[in-house]
C-alpha positions as CSV (number, residue, x, y, z in Angstrom):
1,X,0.0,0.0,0.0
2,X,1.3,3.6,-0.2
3,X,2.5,5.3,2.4
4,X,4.2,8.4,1.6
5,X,2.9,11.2,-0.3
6,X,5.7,11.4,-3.1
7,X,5.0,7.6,-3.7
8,X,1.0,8.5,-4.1
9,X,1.8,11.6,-6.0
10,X,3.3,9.1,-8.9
11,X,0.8,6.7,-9.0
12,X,-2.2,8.9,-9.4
13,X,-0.5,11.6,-11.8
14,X,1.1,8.6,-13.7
15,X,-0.4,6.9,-16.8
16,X,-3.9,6.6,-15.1
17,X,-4.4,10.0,-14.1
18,X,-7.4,10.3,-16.5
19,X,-9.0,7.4,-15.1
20,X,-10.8,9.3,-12.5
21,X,-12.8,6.4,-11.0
22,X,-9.1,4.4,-9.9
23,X,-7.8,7.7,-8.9
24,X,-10.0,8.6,-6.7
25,X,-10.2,4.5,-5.4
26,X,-6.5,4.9,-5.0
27,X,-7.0,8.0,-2.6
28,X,-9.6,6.8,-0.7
29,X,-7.4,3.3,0.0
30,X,-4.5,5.5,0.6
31,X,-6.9,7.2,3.6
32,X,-7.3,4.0,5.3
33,X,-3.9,3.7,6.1
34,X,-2.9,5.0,9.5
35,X,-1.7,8.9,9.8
36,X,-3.2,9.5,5.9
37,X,-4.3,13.0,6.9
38,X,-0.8,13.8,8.2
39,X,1.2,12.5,5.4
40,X,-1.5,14.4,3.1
41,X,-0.2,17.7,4.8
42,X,3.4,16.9,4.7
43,X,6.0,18.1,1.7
44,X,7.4,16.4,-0.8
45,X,11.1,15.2,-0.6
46,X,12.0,18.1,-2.4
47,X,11.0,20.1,0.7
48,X,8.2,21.8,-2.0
49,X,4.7,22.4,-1.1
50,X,3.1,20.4,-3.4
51,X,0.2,22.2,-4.3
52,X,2.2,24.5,-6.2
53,X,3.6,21.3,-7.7
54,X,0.1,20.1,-8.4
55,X,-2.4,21.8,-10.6
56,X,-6.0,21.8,-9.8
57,X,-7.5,21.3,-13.6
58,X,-4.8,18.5,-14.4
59,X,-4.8,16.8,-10.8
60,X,-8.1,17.5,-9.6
61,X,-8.0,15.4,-7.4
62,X,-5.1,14.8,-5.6
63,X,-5.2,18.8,-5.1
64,X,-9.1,18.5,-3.9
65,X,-7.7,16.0,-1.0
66,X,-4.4,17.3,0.1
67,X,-6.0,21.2,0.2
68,X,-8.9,19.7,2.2
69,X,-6.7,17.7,4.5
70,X,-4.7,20.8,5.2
71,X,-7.4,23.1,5.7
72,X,-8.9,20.6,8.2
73,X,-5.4,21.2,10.2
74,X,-4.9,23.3,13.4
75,X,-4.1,26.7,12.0
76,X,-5.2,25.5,8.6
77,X,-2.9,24.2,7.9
78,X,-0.8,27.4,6.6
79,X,-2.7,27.1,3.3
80,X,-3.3,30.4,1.6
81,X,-5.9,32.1,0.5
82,X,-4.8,31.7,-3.4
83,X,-4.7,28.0,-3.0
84,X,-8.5,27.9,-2.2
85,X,-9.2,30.4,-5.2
86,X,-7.1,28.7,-7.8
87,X,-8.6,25.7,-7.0
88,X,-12.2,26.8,-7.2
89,X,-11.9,28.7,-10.2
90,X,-10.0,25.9,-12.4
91,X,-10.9,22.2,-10.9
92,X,-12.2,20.1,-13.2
93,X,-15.6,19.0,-12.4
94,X,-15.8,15.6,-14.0
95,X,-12.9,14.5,-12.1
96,X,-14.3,16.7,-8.8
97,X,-17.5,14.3,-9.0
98,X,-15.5,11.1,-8.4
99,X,-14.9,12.1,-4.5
100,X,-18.3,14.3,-3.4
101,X,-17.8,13.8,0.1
102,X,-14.6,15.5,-0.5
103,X,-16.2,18.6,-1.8
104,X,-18.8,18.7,1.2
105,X,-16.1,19.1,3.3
106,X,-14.1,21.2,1.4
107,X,-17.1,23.8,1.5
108,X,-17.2,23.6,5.0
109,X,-14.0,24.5,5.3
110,X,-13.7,27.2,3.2
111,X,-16.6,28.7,5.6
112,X,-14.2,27.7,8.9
113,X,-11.3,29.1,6.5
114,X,-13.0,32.7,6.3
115,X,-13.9,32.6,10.1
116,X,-10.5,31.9,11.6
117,X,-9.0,34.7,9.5
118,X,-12.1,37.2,10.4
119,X,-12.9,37.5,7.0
120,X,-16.7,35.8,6.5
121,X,-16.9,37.7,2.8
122,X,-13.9,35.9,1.8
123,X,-15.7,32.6,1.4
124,X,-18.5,34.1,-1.0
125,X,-16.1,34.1,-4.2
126,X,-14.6,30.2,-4.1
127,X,-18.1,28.6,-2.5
128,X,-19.9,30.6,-6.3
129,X,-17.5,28.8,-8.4
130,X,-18.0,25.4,-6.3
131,X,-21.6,25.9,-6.6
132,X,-21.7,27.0,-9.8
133,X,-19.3,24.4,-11.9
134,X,-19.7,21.2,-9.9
135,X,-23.1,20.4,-10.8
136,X,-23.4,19.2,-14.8
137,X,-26.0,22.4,-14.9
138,X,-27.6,24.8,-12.2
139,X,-30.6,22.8,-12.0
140,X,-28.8,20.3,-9.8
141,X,-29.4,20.7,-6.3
142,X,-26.1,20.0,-4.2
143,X,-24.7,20.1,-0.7
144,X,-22.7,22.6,-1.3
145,X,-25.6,25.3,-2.1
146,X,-27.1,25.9,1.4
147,X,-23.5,25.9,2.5
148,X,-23.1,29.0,-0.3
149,X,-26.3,30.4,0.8
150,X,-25.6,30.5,4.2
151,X,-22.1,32.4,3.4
152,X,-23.6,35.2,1.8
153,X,-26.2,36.2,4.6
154,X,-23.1,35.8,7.1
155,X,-21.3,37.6,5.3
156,X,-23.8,40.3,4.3
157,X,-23.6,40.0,0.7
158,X,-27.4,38.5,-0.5
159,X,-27.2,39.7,-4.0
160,X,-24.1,37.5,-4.5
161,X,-27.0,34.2,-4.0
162,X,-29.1,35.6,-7.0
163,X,-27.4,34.1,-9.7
164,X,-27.5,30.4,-8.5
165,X,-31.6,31.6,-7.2
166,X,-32.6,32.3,-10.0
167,X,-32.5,28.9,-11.6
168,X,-35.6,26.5,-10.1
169,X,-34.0,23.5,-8.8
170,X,-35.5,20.7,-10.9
171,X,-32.7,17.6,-10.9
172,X,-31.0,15.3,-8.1
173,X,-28.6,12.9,-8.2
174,X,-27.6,11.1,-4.9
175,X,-24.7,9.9,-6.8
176,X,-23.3,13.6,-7.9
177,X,-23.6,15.2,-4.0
178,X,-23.8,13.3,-0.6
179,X,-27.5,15.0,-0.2
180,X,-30.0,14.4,3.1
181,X,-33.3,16.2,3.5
182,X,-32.4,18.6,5.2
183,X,-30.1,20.0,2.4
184,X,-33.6,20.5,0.2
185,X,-35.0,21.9,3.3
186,X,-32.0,24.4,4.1
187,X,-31.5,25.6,0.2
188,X,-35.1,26.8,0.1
189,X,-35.3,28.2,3.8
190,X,-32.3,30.2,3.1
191,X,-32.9,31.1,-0.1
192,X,-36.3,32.5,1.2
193,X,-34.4,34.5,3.6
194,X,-32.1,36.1,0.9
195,X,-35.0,37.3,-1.3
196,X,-36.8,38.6,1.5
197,X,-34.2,40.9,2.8
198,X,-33.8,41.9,-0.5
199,X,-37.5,42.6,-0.4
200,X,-38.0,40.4,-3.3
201,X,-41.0,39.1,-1.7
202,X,-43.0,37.2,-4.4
203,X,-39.9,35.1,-4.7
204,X,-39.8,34.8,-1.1
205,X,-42.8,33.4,-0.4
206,X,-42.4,31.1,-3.3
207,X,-39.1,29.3,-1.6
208,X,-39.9,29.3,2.2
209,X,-43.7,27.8,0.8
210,X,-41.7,24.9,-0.9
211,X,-40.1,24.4,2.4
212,X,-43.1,24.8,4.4
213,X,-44.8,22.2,2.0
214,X,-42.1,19.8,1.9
215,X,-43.1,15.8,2.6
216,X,-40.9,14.7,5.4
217,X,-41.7,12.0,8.0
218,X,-42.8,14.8,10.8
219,X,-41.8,18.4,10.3
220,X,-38.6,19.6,11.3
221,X,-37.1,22.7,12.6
222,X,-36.3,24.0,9.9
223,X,-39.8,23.7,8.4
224,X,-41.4,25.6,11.4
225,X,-38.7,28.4,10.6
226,X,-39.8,28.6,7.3
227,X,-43.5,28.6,8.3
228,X,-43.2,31.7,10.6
229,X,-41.8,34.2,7.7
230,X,-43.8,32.9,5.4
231,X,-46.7,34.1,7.4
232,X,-45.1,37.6,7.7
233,X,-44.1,37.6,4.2
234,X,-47.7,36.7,3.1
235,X,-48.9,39.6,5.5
236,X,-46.8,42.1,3.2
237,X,-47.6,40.7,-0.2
238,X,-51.1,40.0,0.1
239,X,-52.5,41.6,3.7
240,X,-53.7,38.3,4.9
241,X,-52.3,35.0,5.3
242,X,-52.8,32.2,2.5
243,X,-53.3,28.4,3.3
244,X,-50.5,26.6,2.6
245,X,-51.0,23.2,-0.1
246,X,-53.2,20.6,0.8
247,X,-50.4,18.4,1.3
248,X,-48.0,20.1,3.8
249,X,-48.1,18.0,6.9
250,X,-50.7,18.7,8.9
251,X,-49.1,18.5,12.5
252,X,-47.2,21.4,11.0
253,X,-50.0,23.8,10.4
254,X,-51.1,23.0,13.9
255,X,-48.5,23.6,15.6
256,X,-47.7,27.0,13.8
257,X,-51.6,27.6,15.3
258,X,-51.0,26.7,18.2
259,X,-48.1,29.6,18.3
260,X,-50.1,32.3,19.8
261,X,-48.5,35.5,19.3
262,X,-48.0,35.0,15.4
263,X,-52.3,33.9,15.5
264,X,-52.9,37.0,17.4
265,X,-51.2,39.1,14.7
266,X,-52.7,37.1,11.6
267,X,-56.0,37.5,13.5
268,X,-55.6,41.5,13.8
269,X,-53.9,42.5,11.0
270,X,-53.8,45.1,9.1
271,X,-56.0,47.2,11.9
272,X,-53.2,48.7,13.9
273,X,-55.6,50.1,16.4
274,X,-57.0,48.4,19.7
275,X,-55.7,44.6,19.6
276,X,-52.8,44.3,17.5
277,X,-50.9,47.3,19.0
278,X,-51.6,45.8,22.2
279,X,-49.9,43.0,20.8
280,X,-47.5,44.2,19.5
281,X,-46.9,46.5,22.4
282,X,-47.1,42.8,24.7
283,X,-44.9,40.6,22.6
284,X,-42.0,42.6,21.2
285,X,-39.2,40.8,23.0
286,X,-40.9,37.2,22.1
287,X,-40.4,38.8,17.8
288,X,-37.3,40.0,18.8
289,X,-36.1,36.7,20.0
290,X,-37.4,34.6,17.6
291,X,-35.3,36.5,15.5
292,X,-38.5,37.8,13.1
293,X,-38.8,41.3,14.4
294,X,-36.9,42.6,11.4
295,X,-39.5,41.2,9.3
296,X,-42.6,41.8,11.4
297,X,-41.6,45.3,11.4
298,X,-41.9,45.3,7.6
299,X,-45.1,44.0,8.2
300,X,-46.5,46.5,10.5
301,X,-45.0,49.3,8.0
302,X,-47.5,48.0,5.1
303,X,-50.5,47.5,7.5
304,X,-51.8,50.7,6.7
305,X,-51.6,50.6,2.9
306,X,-53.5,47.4,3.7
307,X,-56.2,49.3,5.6
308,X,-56.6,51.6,3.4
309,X,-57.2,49.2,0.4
310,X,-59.3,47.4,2.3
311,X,-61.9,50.1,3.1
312,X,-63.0,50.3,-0.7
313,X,-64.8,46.4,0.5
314,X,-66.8,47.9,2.2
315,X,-67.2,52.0,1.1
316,X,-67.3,53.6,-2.5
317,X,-66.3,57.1,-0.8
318,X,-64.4,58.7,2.5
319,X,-63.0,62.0,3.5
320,X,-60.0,62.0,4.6
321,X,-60.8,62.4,8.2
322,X,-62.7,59.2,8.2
323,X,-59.8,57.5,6.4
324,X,-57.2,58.7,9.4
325,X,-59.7,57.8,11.5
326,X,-60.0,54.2,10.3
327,X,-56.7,53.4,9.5
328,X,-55.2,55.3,12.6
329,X,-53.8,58.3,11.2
330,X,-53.4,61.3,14.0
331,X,-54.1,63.6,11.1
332,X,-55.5,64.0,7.8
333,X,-52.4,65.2,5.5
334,X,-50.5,61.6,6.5
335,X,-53.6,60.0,5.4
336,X,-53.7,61.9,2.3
337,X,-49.9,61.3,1.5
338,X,-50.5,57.4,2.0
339,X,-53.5,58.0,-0.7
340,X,-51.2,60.2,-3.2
341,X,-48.5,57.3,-2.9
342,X,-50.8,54.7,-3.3
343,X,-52.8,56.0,-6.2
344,X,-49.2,56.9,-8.1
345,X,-47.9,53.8,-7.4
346,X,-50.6,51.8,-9.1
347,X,-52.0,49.8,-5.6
348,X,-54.9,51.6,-5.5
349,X,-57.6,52.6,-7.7
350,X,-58.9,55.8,-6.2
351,X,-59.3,59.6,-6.7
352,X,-58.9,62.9,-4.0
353,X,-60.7,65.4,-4.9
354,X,-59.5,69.0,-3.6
355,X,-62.4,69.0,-1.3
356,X,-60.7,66.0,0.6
357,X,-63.2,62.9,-0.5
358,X,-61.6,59.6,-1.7
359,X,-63.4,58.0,-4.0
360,X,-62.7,54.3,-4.7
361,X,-62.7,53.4,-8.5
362,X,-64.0,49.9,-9.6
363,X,-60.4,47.5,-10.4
364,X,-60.0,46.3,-13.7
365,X,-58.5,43.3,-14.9
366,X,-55.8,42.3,-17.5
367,X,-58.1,41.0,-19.9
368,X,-54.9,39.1,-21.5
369,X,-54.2,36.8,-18.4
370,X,-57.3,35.2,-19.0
371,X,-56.7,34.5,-22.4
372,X,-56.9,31.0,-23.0
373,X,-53.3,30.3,-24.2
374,X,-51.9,32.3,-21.1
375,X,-54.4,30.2,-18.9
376,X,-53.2,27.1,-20.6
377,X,-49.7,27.9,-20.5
378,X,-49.9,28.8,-16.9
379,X,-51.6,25.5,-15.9
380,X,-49.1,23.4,-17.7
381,X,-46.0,25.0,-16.0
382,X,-47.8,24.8,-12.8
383,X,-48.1,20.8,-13.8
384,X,-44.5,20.7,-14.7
385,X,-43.1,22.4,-12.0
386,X,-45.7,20.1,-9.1
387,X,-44.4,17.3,-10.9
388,X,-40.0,18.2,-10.9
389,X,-40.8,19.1,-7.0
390,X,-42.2,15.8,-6.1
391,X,-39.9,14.1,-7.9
392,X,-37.3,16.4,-6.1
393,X,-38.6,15.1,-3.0
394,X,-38.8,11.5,-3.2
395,X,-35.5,11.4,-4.7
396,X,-34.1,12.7,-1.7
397,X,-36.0,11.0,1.3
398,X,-35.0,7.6,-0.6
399,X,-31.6,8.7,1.1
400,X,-30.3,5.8,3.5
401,X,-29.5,9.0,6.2
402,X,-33.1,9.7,6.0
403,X,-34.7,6.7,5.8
404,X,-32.5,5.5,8.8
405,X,-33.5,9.1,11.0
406,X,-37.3,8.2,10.0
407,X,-36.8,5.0,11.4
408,X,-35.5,5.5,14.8
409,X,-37.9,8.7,15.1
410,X,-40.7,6.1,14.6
411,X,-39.2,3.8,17.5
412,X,-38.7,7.3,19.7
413,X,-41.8,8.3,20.1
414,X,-45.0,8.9,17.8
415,X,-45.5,12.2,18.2
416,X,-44.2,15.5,17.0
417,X,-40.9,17.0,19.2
418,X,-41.7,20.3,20.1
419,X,-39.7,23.4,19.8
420,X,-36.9,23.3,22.3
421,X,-37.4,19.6,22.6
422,X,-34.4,17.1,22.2
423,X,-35.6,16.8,18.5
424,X,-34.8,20.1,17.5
425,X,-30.6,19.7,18.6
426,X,-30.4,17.0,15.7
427,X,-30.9,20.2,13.5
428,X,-28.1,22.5,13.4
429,X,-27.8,25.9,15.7
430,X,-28.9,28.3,12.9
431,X,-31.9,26.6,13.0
432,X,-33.0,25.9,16.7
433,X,-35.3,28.7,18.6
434,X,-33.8,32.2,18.8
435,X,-30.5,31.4,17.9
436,X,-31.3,31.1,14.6
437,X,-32.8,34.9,13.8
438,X,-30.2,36.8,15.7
439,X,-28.0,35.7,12.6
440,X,-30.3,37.0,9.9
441,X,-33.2,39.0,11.6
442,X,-31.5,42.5,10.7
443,X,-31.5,41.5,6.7
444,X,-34.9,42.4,7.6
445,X,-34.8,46.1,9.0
446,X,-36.7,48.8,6.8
């Protein structure tokens, strides 16, 4: 067996090199071997580093392993910062897919990289080209894009996420990235998160709904997360709250119910006056440690415009001091600057005459949504889309990690963990009570 790292170095640059599959065999036999990890940080006899004698697109991955074993080192092993970017930028991904454990872990480490040299941003740049050129196309989902995600909210840079966003996920291979549930969970949790404190809300509620709506065996931490901006979300795009699919698991929906502070708000909203102020006035250090204040502040912000739009349900005219009045205005010129803004913005059909009386015009609809090809086409990406996420789905809980959690869950107990119960500290901390929004509640600030 091999058991120094000039002696690996030869066989697996040698005449095989381009045999991806024996070369990465060879390197996981060569880990068996006691002290592997060591030797993989060592030198050459030369004395030289080899990474600069290695390339990353020529020796994929004989680079991929000893620049992951050296990162995993006390003090990282003194690698520098160009050996991570060179790598990232140039690997070749045929030959990367051979060891996909190894890339998980590289990931990781990147992230641990950026944090032990106080520099979270740094991580962004070589997690986008991971992300981006190890999957055969974006469509892939793979372990290494919650990882990415995750980077760019710590280190404050959301719009960085867009480009790998903005392509649906629609393919999984178990085979291409070591993948668990939670991974499908995390992409579209986080991903929520990003578009949200962009204040790209449609998409928002789009991604933390497919992780609300997720099958899993009983719903997880992350899934309750999810659940709770997606209510505040929907608050902001549509003034109410919609039901989530029929088939989101139903102990879920009860226990987000069963949440009384975020009921009380659903129940109240958009009337800032009596009730919900006294919420809100009663539970703001429960929103602020839930890590959601951020976003319930949002919230509150469009309540009036709500108000306001929803007073033409029930009158077809209002001065102004009845609109103040009703939406809780002190005065009439802040109601008739919400009106002005409204009216020029397009979100509500309504006039002010110089006497001070709003009159609500009748809505009228794009008669060109409704045209039978745009209904048609609608409907049929609706179909295709249903059908790519439950295929998404199953794909991943056929996962021997998940399979093997559902079991022993079963044997555990039949019921649902609650939050702050044992079951949630399977789930990492991110996700786990308050811990989780003091790391991404101020993306949410207005």
């Amino acid at each position: 067996m091999t058991d120094t790292l000039d002696a690996l170095i030869t066989k697996i640059t040698g005449a095989d090199a381009n045999n991806f599959r024996l070369v990465s065999a060879t390197l996981s036999a060569f880990l068996k071997q006691d002290d592997a990890e060591n030797i993989l940080r060592g030198t050459i006899q030369t004395g030289q580093d080899p990474l600069r004698v290695l390339s990353p697109s020529t020796t994929t991955l004989a680079y991929l392993y000893i620049l992951s074993s050296r990162l995993s080192a006390s003090g990282n092993g003194g690698v520098h910062p160009s050996y991570i970017a060179e790598f990232c930028q140039s690997f070749d991904p045929t030959a990367a897919r051979f060891a996909p454990e190894r890339i998980t872990k590289l990931a990781r480490l990147i992230v641990k990289y950026s944090e032990s040299i106080r520099n979270p941003p740094f991580a962004i740049l070589p997690l986008y080209h991971l992300v981006s050129r190890y999957p055969p196309s974006p469509a892939y989902l793979t372990t290494i894009h919650p990882i990415f995600l995750l980077s760019c909210i710590t280190g404050t840079h959301l719009s960085a996420a867009l480009p790998i966003l903005s392509t649906p996920i629609s393919q999984i291979d178990l085979l291409l990235s070591d993948l668990d549930y939670n991974d499908n969970l995390q992409y579209h949790y986080l991903g929520g998160v990003i578009f949200g404190a962009l204040k790209r809300y449609e998409e928002a509620e789009d991604f933390l709904e497919t992780a609300v709506s997720s099958p899993a065996h009983s719903p997880s931490a992350i899934q309750l997360e999810a659940y709770k901006k997606l209510i505040l979300i929907q608050l902001i795009r549509h003034g109410k709250t919609i039901p989530p699919p029929k088939y989101t698991n139903t102990a879920l929906t009860k226990q987000m119910k069963a949440i009384p502070q975020y009921a009380a708000i659903v129940r109240h909203y958009p009337t800032l006056k009596g009730p919900l102020q006294e919420v809100l006035a009663k539970e703001i250090n429960f929103f602020r440690e839930e890590g959601n204040f951020g976003l319930l502040t949002v919230a509150i912000n469009h309540a009036r415009r709500w108000a306001l739009k929803n007073l033409n349900k029930t009158y077809l005219s209002l001065s102004l001091h009845q609109v103040a009045s009703y939406i809780g205005f002190s005065n009439e010129d802040e109601a008739r600057e919400l009106v002005l803004s409204m009216v020029e913005d397009g979100t509500l059909s309504a006039t002010l005459s110089p006497d001070g009386t709003l009159t609500f015009l009748e809505e009228t609809l794009d008669s060109s949504a409704f045209a039978p090809e745009a209904v048609e086409s609608m409907l049929r990406q609706a179909q295709d889309s249903g059908e790519l996420l439950t295929e998404l789905n199953m794909s991943i809980m056929k996962s021997r990690e998940l399979l093997t959690k559902a079991l022993k869950e079963k044997e555990a107990s039949s019921g649902y963990a609650a939050a702050g119960s044992p079951g949630y500290d399977e789930e990492p901390d991110i996700w786990t009570g308050g811990r989780s929004g003091r790391r991404v509640d101020g993306l949410f600030d207005d």
